[in-house]
Every structure is written in structure tokens, then in C-alpha cells.
C-alpha positions as protocol buffer text, in pm:
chain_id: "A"
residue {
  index: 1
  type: UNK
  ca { x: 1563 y: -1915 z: 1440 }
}
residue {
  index: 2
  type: UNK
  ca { x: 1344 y: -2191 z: 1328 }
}
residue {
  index: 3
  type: UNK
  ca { x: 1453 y: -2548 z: 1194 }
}
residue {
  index: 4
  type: UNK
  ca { x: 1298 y: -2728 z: 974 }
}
residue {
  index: 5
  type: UNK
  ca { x: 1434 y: -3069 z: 878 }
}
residue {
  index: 6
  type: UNK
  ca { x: 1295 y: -3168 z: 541 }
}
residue {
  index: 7
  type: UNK
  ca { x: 1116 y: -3002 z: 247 }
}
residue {
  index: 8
  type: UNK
  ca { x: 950 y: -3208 z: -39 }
}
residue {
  index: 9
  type: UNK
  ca { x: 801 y: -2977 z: -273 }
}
residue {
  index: 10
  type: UNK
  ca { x: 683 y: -3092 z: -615 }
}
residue {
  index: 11
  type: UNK
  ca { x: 461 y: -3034 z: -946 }
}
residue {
  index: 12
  type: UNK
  ca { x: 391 y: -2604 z: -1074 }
}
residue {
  index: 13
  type: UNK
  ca { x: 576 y: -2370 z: -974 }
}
residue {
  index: 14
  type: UNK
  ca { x: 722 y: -2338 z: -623 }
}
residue {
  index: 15
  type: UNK
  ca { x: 899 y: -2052 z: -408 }
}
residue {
  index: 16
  type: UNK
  ca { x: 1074 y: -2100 z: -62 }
}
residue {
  index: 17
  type: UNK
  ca { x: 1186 y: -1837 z: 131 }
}
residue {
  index: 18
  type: UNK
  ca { x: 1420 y: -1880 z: 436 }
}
residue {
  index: 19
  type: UNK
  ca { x: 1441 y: -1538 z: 643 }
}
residue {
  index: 20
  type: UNK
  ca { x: 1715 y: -1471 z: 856 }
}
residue {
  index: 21
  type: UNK
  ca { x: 1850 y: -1696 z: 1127 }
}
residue {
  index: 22
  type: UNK
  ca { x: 1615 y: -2003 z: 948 }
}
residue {
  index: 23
  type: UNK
  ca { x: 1758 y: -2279 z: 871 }
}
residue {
  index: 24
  type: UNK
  ca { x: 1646 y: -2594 z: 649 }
}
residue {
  index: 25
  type: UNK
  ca { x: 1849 y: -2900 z: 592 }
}
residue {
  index: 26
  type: UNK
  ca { x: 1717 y: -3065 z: 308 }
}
residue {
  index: 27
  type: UNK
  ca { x: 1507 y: -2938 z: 7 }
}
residue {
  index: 28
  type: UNK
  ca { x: 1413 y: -3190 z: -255 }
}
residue {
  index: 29
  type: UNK
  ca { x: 1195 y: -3014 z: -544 }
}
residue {
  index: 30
  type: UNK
  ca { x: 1162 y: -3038 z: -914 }
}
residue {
  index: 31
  type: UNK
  ca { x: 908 y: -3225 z: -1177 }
}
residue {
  index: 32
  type: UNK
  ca { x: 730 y: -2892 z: -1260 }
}
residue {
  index: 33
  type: UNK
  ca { x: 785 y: -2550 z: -1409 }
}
residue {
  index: 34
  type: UNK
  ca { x: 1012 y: -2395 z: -1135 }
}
residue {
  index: 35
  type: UNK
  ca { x: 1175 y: -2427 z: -798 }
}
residue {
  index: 36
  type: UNK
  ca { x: 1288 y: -2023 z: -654 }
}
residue {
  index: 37
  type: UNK
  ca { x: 1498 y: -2089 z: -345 }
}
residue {
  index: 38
  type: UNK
  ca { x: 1635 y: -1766 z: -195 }
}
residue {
  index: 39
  type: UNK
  ca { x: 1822 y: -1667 z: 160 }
}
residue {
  index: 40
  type: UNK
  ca { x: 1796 y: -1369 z: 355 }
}
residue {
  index: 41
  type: UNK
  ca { x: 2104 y: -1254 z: 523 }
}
residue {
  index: 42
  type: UNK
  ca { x: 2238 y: -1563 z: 741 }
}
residue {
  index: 43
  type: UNK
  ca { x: 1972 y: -1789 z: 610 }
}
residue {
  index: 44
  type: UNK
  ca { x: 2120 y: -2146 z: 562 }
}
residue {
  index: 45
  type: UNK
  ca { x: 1994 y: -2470 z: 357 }
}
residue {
  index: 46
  type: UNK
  ca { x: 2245 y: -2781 z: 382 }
}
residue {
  index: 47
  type: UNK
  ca { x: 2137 y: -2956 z: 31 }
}
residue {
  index: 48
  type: UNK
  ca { x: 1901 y: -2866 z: -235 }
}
residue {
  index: 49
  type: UNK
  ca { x: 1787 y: -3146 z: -446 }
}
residue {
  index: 50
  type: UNK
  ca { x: 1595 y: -3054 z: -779 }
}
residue {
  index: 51
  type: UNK
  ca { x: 1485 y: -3224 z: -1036 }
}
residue {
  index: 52
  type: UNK
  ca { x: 1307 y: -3177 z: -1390 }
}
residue {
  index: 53
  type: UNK
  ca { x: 1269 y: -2830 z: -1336 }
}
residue {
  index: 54
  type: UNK
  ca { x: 1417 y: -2459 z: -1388 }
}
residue {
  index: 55
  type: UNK
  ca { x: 1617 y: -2426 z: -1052 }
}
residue {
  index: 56
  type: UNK
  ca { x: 1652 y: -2083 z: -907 }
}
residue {
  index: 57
  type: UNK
  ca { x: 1874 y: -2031 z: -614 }
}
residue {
  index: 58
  type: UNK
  ca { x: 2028 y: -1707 z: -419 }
}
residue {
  index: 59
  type: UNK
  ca { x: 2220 y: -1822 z: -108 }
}
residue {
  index: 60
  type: UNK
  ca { x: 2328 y: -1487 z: 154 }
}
residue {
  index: 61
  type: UNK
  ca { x: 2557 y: -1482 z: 414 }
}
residue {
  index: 62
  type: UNK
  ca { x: 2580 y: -1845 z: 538 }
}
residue {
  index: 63
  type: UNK
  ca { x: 2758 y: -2143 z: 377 }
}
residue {
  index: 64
  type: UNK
  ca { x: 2517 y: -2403 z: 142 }
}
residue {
  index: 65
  type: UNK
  ca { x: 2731 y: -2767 z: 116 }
}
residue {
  index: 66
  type: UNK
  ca { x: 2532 y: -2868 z: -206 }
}
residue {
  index: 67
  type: UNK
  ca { x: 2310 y: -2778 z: -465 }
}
residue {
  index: 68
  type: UNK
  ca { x: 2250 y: -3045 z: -715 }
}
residue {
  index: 69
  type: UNK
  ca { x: 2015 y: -3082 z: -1011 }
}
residue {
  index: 70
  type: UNK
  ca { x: 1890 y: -3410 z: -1235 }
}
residue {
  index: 71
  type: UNK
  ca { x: 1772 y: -3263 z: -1571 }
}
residue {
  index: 72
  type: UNK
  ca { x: 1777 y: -2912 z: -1454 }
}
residue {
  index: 73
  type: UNK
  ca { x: 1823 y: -2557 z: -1571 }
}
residue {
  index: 74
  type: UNK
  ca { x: 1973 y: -2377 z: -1301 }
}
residue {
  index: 75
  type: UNK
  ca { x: 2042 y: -1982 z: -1237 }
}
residue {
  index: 76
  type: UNK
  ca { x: 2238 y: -1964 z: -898 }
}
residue {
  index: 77
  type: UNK
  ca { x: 2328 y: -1665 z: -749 }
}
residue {
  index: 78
  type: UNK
  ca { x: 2609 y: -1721 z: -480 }
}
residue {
  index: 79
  type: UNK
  ca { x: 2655 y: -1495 z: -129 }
}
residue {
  index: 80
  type: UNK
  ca { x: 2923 y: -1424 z: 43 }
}
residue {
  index: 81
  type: UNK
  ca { x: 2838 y: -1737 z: 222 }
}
residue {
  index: 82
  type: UNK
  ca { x: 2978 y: -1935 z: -1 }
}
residue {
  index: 83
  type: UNK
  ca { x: 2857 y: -2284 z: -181 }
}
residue {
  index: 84
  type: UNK
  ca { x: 3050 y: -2631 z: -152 }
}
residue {
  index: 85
  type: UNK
  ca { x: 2961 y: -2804 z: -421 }
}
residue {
  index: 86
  type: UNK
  ca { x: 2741 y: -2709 z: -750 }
}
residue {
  index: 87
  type: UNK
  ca { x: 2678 y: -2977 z: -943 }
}
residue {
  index: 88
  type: UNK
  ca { x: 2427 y: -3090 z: -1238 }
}
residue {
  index: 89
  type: UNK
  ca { x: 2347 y: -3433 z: -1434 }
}
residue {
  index: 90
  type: UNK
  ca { x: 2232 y: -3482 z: -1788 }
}
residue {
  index: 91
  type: UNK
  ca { x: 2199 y: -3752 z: -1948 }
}
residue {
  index: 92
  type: UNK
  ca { x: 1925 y: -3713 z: -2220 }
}
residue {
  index: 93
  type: UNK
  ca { x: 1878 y: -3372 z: -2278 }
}
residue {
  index: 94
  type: UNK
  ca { x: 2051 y: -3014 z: -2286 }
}
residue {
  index: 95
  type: UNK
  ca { x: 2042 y: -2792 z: -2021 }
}
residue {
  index: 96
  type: UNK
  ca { x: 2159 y: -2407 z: -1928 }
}
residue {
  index: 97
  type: UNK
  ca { x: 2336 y: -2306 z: -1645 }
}
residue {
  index: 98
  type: UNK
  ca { x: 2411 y: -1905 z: -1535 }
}
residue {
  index: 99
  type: UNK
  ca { x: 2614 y: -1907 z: -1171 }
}
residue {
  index: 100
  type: UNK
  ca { x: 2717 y: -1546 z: -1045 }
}
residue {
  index: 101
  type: UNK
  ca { x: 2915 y: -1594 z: -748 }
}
residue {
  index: 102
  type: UNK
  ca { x: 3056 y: -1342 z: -522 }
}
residue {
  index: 103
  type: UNK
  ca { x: 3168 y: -1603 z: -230 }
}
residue {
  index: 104
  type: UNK
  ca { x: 3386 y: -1918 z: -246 }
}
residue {
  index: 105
  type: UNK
  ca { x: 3252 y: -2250 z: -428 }
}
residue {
  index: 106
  type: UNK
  ca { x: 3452 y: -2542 z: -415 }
}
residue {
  index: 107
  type: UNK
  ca { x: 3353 y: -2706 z: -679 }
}
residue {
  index: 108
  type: UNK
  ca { x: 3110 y: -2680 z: -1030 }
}
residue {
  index: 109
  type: UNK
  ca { x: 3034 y: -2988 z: -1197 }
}
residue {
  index: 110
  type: UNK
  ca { x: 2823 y: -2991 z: -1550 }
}
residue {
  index: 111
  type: UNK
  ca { x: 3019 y: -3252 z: -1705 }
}
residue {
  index: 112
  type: UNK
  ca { x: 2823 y: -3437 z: -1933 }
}
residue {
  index: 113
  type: UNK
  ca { x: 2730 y: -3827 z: -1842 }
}
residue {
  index: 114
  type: UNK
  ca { x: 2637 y: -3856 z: -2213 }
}
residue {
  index: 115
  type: UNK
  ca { x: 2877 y: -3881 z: -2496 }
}
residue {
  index: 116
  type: UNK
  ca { x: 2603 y: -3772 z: -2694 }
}
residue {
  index: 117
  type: UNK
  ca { x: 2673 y: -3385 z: -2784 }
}
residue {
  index: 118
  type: UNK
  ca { x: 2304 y: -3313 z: -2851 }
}
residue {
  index: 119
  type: UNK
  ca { x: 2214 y: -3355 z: -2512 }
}
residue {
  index: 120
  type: UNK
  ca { x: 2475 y: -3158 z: -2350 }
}
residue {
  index: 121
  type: UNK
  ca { x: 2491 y: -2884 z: -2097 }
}
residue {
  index: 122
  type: UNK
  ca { x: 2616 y: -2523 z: -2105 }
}
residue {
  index: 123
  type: UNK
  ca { x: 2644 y: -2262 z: -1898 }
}
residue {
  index: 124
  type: UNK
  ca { x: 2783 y: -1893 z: -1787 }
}
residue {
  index: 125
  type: UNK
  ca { x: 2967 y: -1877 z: -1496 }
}
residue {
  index: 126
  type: UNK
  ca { x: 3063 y: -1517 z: -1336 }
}
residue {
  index: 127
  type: UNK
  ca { x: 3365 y: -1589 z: -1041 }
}
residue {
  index: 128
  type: UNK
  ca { x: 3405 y: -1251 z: -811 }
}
residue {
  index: 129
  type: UNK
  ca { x: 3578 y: -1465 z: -529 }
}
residue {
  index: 130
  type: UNK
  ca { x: 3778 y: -1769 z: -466 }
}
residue {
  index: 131
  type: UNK
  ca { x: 3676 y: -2150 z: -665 }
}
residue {
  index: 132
  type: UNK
  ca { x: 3836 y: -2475 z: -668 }
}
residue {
  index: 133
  type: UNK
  ca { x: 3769 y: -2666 z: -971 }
}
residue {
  index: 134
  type: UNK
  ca { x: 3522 y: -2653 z: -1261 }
}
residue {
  index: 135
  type: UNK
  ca { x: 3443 y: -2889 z: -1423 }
}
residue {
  index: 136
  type: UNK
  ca { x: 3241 y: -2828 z: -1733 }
}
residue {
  index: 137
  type: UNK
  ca { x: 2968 y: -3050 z: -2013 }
}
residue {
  index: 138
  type: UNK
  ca { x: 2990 y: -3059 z: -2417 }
}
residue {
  index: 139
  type: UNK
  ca { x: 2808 y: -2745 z: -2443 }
}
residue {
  index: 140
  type: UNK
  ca { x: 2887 y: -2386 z: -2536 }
}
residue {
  index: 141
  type: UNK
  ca { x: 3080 y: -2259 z: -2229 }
}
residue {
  index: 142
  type: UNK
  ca { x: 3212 y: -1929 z: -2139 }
}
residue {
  index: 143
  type: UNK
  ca { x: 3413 y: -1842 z: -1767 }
}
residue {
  index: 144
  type: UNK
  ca { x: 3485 y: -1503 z: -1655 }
}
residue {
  index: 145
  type: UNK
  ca { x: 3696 y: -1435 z: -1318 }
}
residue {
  index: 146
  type: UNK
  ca { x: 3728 y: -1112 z: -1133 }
}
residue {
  index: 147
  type: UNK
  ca { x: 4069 y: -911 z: -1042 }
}
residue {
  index: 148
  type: UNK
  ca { x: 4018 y: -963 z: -627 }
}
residue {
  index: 149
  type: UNK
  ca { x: 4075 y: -1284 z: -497 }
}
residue {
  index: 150
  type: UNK
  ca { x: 3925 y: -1441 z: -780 }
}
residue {
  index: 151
  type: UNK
  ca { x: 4199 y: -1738 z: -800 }
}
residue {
  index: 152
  type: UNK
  ca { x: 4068 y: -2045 z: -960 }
}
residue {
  index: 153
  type: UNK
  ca { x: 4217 y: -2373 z: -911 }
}
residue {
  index: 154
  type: UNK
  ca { x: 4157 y: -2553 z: -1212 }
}
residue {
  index: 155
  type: UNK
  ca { x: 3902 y: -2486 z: -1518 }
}
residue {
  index: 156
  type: UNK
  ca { x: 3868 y: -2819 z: -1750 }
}
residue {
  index: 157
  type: UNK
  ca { x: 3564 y: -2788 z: -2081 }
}
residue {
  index: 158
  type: UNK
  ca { x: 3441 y: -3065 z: -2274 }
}
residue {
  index: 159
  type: UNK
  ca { x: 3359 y: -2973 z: -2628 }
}
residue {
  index: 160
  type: UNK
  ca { x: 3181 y: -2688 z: -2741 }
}
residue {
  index: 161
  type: UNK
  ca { x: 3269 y: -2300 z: -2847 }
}
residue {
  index: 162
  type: UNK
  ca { x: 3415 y: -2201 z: -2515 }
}
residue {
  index: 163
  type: UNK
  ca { x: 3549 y: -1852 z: -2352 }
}
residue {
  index: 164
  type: UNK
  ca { x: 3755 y: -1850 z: -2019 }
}
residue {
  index: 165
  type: UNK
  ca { x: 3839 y: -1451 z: -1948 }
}
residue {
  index: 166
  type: UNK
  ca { x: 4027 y: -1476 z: -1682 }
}
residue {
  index: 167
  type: UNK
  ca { x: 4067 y: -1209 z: -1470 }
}
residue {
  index: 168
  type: UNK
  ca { x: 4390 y: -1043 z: -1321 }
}
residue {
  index: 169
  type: UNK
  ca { x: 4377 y: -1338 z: -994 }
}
residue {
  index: 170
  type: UNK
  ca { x: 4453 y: -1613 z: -1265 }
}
residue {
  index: 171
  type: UNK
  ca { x: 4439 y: -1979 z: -1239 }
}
residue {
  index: 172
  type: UNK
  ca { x: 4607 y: -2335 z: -1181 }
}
residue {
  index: 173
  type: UNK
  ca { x: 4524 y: -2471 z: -1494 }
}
residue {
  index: 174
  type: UNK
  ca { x: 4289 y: -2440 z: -1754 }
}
residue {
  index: 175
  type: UNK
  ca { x: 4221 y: -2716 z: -2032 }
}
residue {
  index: 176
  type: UNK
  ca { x: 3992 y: -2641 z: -2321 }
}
residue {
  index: 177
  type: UNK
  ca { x: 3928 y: -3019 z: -2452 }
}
residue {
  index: 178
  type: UNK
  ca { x: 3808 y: -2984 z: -2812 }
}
residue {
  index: 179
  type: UNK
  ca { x: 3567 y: -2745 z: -2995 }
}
residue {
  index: 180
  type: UNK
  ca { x: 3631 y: -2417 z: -3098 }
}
residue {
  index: 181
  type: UNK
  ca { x: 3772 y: -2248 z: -2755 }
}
residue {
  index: 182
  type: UNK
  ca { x: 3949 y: -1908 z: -2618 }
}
residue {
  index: 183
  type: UNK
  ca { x: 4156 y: -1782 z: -2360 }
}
residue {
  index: 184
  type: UNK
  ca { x: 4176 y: -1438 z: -2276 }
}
residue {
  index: 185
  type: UNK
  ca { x: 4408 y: -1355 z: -1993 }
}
residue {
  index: 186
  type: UNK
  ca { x: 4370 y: -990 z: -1831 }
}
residue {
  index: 187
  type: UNK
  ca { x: 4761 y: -861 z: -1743 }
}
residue {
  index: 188
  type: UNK
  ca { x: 4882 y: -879 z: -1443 }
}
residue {
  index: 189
  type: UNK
  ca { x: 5023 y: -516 z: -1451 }
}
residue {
  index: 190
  type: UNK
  ca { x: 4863 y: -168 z: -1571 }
}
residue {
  index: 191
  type: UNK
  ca { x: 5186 y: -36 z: -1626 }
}
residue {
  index: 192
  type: UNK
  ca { x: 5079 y: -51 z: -2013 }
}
residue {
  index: 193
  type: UNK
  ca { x: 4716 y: 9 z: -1978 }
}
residue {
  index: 194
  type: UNK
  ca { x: 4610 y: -352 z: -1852 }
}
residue {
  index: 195
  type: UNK
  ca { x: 4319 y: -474 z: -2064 }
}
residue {
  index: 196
  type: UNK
  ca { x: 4273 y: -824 z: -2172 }
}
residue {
  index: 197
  type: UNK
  ca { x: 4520 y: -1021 z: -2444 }
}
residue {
  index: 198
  type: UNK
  ca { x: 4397 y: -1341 z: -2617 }
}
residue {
  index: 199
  type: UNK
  ca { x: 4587 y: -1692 z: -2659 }
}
């Protein structure tokens, strides 16, 4: 059950580990090749900073308020802990985001600072469980939700070639702002073989 306050790790490539019933409150990494963050079982980090980096993170059992990255690639694997906020800024290059999350995040932010469309961000996001809103850069996008509780609130892209399947749970809304973009909405009912129909 150890604390530990504050983590500064920077430059190479770095790997924390927090085991069960550890607990961190602040990582701040980046400015090398890669930052691998994982939790064991009920595990818990507050905020993880990156920056200038690739950004790996698997959260367990226990809620993470923030993950944030500053010029970051990130592949974030989500608990059933759940994450508050996801969030990314890029402002003068492109970046690549894969999230695969099987507990609740409230929000996922890659919207692009830049109006520049060369240096914009893009990522895969996999939704087994509950999200608020996501909120999504210039890049090529693509959203899939599950059947089971898998209700988003609101999905909004900002350019790019972007996919949204959405899965059986629905959404609020969903606004595909220009590129080339697809919906495909799975049917609410099997009574004709389910499956997924396109608009």
C-alpha cells in the first residue's frame, strides 16, 4: 500500500509499474523514445503527464482522473476502473492514438489546436462500456462501440476519412464535420438477423 507523491521520469525509454494497492499521484514523463505505465489490479495513478514521447498506458481496477499527452502517440488500454479524462495536444505535428476501453471514460479529446491538416491527429478508439463525449482531430478517425452498456454521449470528428460503427447501445449524437466519413449503425433487434446497416 505504498504512496508515492510525484514521479519525474525523462529521456530513453522508461517503464513504471504500480502493483496492487500502490498508489502514485502524479507522473510527468516524455522527451524520449517511450513512457509504459501499467496497473495491477487496484493500482491507482491520479494524472499522467507525457510529453514528446510514445505513451503506453493500461489502467486495472481503480479509477485514473487524467491522462494527457503534448506531442504524443498514445496506446491506452482502459480497466474496469475507468478513466476521467483522455486527452492529447498537437500543434505541429501528427500523432496516432489506439484507446481500448472496457470501463467508463468521460471524456476523449484529440481535437486538433492546429488548423493545419498536415499536422493532425488520428486515432482508433474501441468503447466496450459507458463514454461521455469524444471529441476528435483532422485526422483519419474510426469509432467502434460495443452492444452492452456501450452508450456514448456524443461523438463529434474534425476532417479526415472517418468510421463510427456503432454498436447496438447507440449514441446522443454523432457529427462527422467534413472529409470523407461513415456511419454504420448495428440494429437494435435480431429479429432479422441484426448485423450492421450503413448511412
Amino acid at each position: 500500500n505504498a504512496r508515492i507523491t510525484s514521479v519525474d521520469t525523462f529521456g530513453g525509454t522508461k517503464t513504471v509499474t504500480v502493483e496492487i494497492g500502490g498508489r502514485i499521484d502524479t507522473i510527468r514523463a516524455g522527451e524520449g523514445e517511450m513512457v509504459d505505465i501499467k496497473l495491477n489490479g487496484f493500482a491507482s495513478i491520479e494524472t499522467v503527464t507525457a510529453y514528446d514521447t510514445m505513451l503506453k498506458v493500461e489502467t486495472g481496477d481503480a479509477f485514473v482522473q487524467t491522462i494527457k499527452g503534448f506531442g504524443t502517440n498514445t496506446d491506452i488500454i482502459v480497466g474496469s476502473g475507468g478513466v476521467g479524462t483522455i486527452r492529447s495536444v498537437s500543434d505541429d505535428q501528427k500523432n496516432n492514438h489506439t484507446v481500448v476501453a472496457d470501463g467508463i471514460v468521460t471524456l476523449i479529446d484529440f481535437n486538433d489546436v492546429s488548423s493545419n491538416p498536415d499536422n493532425s491527429q488520428s486515432s482508433n478508439i474501441t468503447l466496450n462500456s459507458f463514454a461521455g463525449n469524444l471529441r476528435l482531430g483532422q485526422g483519419k478517425d474510426v469509432v467502434t462501440t460495443g452492444d452492452n452498456a456501450a452508450y456514448v454521449e456524443s461523438i463529434s470528428t474534425n476532417g479526415g476519412n472517418d468510421t463510427v460503427n456503432l454498436g447496438a447501445s447507440g449514441a446522443g449524437s454523432v457529427n462527422l464535420s467534413l472529409g470523407n466519413a461513415k456511419i454504420s449503425v448495428k440494429r437494435l433487434s435480431d429479429e432479422d438477423g441484426g448485423g450492421y446497416f450503413d448511412t
